[in-house]
C-alpha positions, 0 to 999 in steps of 0.5 A: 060515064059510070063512077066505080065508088068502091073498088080494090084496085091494089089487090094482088088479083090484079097485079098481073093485068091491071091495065088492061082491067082499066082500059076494059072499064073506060072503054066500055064507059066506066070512067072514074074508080075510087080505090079503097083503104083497108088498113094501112098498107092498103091505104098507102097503096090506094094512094099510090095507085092515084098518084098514077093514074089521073082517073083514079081517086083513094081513101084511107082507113081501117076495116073492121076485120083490121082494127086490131092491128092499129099501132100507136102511130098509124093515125098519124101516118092516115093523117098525113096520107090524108093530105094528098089532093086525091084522097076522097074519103076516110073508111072503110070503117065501121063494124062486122059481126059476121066473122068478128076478126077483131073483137067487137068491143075493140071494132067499136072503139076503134070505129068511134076513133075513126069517125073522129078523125075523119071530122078532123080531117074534113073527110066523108065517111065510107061505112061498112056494116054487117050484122051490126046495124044498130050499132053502126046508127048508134055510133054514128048518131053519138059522134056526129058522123052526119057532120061529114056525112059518107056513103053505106057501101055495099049496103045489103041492110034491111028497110030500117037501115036504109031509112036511118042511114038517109035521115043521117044524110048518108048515101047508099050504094049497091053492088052486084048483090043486087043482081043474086037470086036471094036478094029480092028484099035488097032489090026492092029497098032499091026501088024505095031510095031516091035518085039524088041518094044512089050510088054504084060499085063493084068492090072488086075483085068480089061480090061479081053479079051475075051472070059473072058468078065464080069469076073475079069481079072488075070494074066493068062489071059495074054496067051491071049493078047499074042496068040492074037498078035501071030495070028496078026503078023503071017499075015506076018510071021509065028510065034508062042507063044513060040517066042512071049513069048520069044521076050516079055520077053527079051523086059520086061527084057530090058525095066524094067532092070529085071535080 
């Protein structure tokens, strides 16, 4: 069975049907999700939702794009939701110089913070990068990210990227962006990570792959991501989604120390 590493279970898309977005997922294989952290109204929801539901997992953090609405007690308030059995991993964190929504300077700042206190708590990292990767190495590099290590969601970075991210024994994780059209140079760094290192996600409810474009992402649409990455490791050695479904999940299990 698949594991969904990166989802957002609590948006509002999926307030009207989200039972039966799970069920979908579970009964086509997908077995465990992990529900992510943005701020701390998100994080508090994530938590929430694991509490729920026994196949459902959490982290806490702060995006990027929210970091500059960090008030003086919301570290604290991450640090006793960090206490809860289910959650994962701390983030997503990290720096997006794209829309820069919060300063650059303060989403530096502020991810230093985070790292920090993801080491304190023992938790592994989930990072969000864009357009700013030599900055996301940097940081990571400076406090010590690799002593809890994590995963680069979504990671849409060049060959260079990939490479310093591993050497920081960090995994990486692709979503439906493997399957757009433009995105031959992210399918061919696919082919190039090792096995023991892949993970899969959705991040819904965006970035649906094809042939779903334009529609709302779920959960089951992670069978995509993977079948994609099936089709690109095979232009080496034969492999299929059962082995796919079954490396990803142990590597999910491993990175995020899901029982």
């Amino acid at each position: 069975m698949l594991i969904d590493t990166h989802t957002h279970l609590d948006d509002a898309r999926f307030d009207n049907d989200r039972d039966a977005v799970l069920a979908r997922a579970r009964e086509a294989g997908i077995g465990t999700f992990i529900t992510i952290g943005c701020d701390l109204a998100t994080s508090h929801a994530a938590v929430s939702l694991a509490d729920r539901y026994p196949f459902i997992y959490a982290t806490i953090g702060v995006h990027p794009h929210e970091v500059k609405q960090i008030g003086d007690a919301w570290y604290d308030d991450l640090r006793r939701l960090a206490q809860h059995p289910k959650v994962v991993a701390y983030g997503e964190i990290g720096l997006d110089y794209h829309y820069n929504y919060s300063p650059p300077k303060l989403q530096r700042d502020r991810f230093r913070e985070q790292v920090g206190v993801a080491r304190e708590l023992g938790l592994p990292i989930v990072i969000h990068t864009r357009e700013a990767q030599d900055d996301t190495i940097k940081i990571l590099r400076e406090e010590k990210g690799s002593e809890v290590g994590g995963v680069f969601h979504c990671f849409s970075g060049d060959a260079w990227l990939a490479k310093d991210a591993l050497d920081l024994g960090f995994f990486l994780s692709f979503s439906g962006v493997i399957t757009f059209q433009n995105a031959t140079m992210l399918r061919d760094i696919v082919k190039t990570v090792p096995m023991d290192r892949l993970l899969v996600e959705t991040d819904c409810p965006y970035l649906t792959p094809a042939p779903h474009r334009g529609k709302r992402n779920e959960p089951v649409h992670v069978k995509l991501v993977a079948e994609k990455i099936a089709e690109l490791k095979s232009s080496t050695e034969p492999m299929g989604m059962e082995e796919i479904g079954r490396i990803t999940s142990q590597n999910a299990r491993r990175a995020f120390k899901i029982p």
